[in-house]
C-alpha positions as CSV (number, residue, x, y, z in Angstrom):
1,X,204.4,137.8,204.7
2,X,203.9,137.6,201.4
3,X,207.2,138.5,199.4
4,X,210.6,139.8,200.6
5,X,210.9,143.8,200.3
6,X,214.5,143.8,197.4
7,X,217.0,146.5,199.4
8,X,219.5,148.6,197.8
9,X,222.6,148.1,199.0
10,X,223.9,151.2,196.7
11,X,221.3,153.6,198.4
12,X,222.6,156.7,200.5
13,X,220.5,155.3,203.5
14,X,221.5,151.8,203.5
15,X,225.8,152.6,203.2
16,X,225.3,155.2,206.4
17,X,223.3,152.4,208.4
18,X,225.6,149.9,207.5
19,X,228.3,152.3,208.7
20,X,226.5,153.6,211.8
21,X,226.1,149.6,213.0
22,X,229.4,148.3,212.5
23,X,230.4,151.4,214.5
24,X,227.8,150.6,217.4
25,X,228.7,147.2,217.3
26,X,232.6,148.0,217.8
27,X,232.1,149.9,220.5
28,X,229.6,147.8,222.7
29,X,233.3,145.5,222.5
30,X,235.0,148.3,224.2
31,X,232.2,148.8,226.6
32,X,230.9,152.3,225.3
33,X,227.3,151.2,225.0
34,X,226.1,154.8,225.8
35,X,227.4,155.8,222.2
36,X,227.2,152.4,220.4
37,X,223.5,152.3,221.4
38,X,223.0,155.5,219.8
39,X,224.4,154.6,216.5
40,X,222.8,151.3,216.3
41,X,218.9,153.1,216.7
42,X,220.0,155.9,214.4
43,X,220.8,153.0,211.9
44,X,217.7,151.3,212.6
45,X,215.6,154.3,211.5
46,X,217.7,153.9,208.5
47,X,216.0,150.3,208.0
48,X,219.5,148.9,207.8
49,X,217.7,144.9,208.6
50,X,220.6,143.9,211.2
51,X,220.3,147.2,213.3
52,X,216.1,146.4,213.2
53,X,217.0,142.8,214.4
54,X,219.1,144.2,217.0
55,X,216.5,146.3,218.8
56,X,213.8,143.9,218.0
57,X,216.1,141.9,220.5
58,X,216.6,144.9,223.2
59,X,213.0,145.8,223.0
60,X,212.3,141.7,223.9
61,X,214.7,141.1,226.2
62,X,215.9,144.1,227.9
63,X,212.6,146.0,227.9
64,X,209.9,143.2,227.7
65,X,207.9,145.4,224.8
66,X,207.0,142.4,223.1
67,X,204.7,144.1,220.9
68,X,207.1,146.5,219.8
69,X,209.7,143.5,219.5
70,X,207.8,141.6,216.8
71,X,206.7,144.6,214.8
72,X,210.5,145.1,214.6
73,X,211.1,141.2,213.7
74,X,208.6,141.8,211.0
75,X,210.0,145.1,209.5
76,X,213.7,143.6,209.7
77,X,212.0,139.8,208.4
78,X,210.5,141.8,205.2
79,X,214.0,142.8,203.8
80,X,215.1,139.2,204.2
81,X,217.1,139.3,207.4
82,X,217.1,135.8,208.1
83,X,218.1,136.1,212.4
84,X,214.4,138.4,212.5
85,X,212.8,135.4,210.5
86,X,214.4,132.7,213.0
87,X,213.3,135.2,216.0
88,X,209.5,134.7,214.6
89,X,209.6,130.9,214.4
90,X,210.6,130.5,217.9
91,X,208.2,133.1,219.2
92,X,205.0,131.5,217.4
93,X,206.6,127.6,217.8
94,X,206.9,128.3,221.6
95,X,204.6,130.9,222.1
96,X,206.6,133.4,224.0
97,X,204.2,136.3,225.1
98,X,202.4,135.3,222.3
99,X,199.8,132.6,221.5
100,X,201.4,129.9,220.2
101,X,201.0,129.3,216.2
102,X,202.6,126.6,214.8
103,X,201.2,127.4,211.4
104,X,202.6,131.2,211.7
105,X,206.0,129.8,212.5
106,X,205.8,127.1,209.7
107,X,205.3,130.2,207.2
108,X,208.5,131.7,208.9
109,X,210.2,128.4,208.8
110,X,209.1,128.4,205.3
111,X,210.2,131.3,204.0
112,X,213.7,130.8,205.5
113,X,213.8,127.7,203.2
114,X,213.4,129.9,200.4
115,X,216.1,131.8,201.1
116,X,218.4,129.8,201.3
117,X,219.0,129.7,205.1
118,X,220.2,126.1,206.4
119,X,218.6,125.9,209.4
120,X,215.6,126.6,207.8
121,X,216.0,123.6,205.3
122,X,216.7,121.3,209.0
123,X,213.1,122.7,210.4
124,X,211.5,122.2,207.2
125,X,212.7,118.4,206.9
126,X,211.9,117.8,210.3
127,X,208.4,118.9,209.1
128,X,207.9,116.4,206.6
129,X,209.9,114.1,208.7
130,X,207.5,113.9,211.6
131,X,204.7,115.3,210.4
132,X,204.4,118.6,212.0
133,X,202.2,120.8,209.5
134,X,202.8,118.8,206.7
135,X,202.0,115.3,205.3
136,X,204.5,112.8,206.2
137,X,207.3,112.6,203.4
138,X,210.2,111.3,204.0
139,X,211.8,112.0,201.0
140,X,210.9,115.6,200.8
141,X,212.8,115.7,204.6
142,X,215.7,114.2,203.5
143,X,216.3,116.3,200.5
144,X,216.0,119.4,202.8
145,X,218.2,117.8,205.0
146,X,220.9,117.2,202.1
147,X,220.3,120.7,200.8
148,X,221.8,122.0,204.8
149,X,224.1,119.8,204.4
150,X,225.8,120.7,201.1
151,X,226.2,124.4,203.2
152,X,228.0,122.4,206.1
153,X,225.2,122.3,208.0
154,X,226.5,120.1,211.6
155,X,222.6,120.0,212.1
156,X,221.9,118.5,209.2
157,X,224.8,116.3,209.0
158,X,223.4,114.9,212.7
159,X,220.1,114.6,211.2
160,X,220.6,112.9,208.1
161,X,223.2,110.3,210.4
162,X,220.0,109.7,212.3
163,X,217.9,109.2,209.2
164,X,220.1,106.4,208.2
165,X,221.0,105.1,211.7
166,X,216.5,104.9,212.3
167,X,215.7,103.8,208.3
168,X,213.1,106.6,208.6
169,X,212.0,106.3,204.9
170,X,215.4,105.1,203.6
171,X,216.6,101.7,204.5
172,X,218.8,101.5,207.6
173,X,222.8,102.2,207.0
174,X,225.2,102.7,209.8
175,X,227.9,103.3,207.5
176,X,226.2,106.1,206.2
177,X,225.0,107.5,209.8
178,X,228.9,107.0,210.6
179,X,230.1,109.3,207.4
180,X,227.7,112.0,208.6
181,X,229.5,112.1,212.1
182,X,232.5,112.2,210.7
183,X,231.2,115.1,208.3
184,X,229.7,116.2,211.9
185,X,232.9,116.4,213.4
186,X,235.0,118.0,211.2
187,X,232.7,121.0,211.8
188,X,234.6,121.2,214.9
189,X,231.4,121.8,216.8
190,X,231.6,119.6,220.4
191,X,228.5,118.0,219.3
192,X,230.0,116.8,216.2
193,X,232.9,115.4,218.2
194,X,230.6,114.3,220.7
195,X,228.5,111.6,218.0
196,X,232.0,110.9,216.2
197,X,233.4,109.4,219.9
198,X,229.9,107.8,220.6
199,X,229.9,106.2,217.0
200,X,233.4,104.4,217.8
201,X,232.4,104.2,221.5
202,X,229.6,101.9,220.7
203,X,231.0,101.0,217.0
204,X,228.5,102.5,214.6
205,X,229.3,101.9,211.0
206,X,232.8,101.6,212.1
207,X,235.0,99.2,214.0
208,X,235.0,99.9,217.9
209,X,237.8,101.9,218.5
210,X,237.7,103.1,222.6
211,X,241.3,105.2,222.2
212,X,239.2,107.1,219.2
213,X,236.6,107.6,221.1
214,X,238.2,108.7,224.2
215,X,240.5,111.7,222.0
216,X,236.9,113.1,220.5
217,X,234.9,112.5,223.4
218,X,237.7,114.6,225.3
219,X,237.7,117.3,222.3
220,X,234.1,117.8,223.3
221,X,234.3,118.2,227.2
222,X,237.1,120.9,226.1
223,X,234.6,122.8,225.1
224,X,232.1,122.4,227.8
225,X,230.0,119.1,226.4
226,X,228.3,118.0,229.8
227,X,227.1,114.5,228.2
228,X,231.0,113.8,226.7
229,X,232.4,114.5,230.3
230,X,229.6,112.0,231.7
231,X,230.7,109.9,229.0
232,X,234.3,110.0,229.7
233,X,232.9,109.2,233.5
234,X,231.3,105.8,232.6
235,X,234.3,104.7,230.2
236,X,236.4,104.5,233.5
237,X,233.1,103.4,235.7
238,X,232.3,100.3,233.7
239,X,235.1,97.3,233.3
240,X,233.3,96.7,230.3
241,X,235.8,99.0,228.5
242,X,238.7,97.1,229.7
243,X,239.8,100.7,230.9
244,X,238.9,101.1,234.8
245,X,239.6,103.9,236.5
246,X,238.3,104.9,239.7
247,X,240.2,107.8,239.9
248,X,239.5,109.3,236.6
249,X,235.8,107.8,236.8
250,X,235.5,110.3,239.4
251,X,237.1,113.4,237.7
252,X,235.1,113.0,234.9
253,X,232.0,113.0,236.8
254,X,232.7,115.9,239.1
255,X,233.9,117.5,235.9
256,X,229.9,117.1,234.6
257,X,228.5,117.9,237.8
258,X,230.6,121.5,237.6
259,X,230.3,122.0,234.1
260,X,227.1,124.3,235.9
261,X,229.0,126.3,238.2
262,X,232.1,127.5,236.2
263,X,232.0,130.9,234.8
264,X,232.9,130.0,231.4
265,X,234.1,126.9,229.1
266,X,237.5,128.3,229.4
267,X,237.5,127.1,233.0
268,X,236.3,123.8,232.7
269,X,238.7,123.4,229.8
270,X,241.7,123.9,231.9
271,X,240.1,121.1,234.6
272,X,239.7,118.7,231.3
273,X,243.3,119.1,229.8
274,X,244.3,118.3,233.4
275,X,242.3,115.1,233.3
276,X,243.5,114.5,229.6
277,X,247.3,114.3,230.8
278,X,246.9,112.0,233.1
279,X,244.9,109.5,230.5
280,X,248.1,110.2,228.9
């Protein structure tokens, strides 16, 4: 893909898809996917890029075309539509019906870069990082990391807290690795809660701090994080934590051993408040 096709958003074409997708996608939320389904193709042979994405996806998933599913990736890709682009790099990185192409999805990967797109910037520092299509460069990675994390990137905030924490090409600093899971958490993202309660856990760059780590640790499993429940589990196991529990030891793990079965993170939430009031 050699250059991004400029769309305009003023055209006739591109104002009526625009309408005729937000109108699909309002009512497959009311369950009228007869109608919505309608709308959203009409809007794709408008080439408005999100409706293209969108049955790209159906045509993948729903109908196994893969042919037909990329073609679309790549029609929706060439005006910039940055969830087609991501589509491509994991169907060449993996090779999903496809031969697998890591130089293809380093192109994609690439070009996401260019536009601006975060998570783009994370797989292009991981590049240089490790060495995957590129050169080793260390300081190329971590200024791709630094440039997802000045849009808020929690992936990039977790990488660049492992960059320091490692001393991959910068010398090691736990302070610094301990700023980026702070930054991590305040993303509100269970992960980021999850590192932020590990780095007090285990006092990285900080002073231990078990009651810290025990409140984001616990904001995690609220939403579902099966390693923060297991966590939580071998707080109360272990006497090392001065906090031994066998009761709680065991509702944390059964609470990770469910996480699987219950229908949604709204279920095991209510199980984990439970388990939070009686820490309280």
């Amino acid at each position: 893909m050699d250059k991004i096709i400029k769309i305009n958003k003023k055209s006739r074409n591109y104002i009526v898809g625009r309408n005729l997708y937000s109108q699909g996608m309002n009512l497959l939320k009311i369950n009228k996917s007869e109608i919505a389904y309608k709308k959203i193709f009409a809007s794709c042979q408008l080439s408005y890029p999100p409706a293209i994405y969108f049955v790209a996806d159906y045509e993948f998933f729903v109908n196994n075309n893969i042919v037909t599913a990329i073609n679309l990736y790549e029609t929706a890709a060439g005006f910039g539509d940055i969830q087609s682009l991501r589509a491509l790099t994991n169907i060449y990185i993996n090779g999903y019906n496809v031969q697998q192409n890591i130089t293809k999805a380093n192109e994609y990967i690439e070009l996401r870069a260019k536009l601006g797109d975060p998570e783009g910037y994370n797989e292009l520092g991981i590049n240089y990082i490790d060495g995957i299509g590129k050169e080793i460069n260390y300081r190329q990675g971590i200024k791709y990391f630094e440039k997802a994390a000045k849009k808020k990137s929690l992936t990039a905030y977790i990488n660049l807290a492992r960059t320091y924490f490692f001393g991959k090409g910068v010398k090691p600093d736990e302070k610094k690795t301990f700023s980026y899971y702070k930054l991590a958490a305040e993303t509100k993202h269970p992960e980021g809660y999850f590192r932020l309660g590990c780095a007090y856990l285990w006092g990285i760059g900080v002073t231990k701090n078990i009651k810290k780590a025990i409140t984001y640790l616990t904001k995690a499993a609220k939403d579902g994080h099966i390693l923060s429940c297991t966590e939580l589990g071998d707080i109360y196991h272990t006497k090392r934590y001065k906090m031994y529990n066998r009761k709680l030891s065991k509702l944390w793990y059964d609470l990770a051993k469910k996480y699987t079965e219950v229908k949604t993170s709204d279920d095991l939430g209510e199980q984990v408040i439970k388990a939070a009031k009686q820490f309280d």
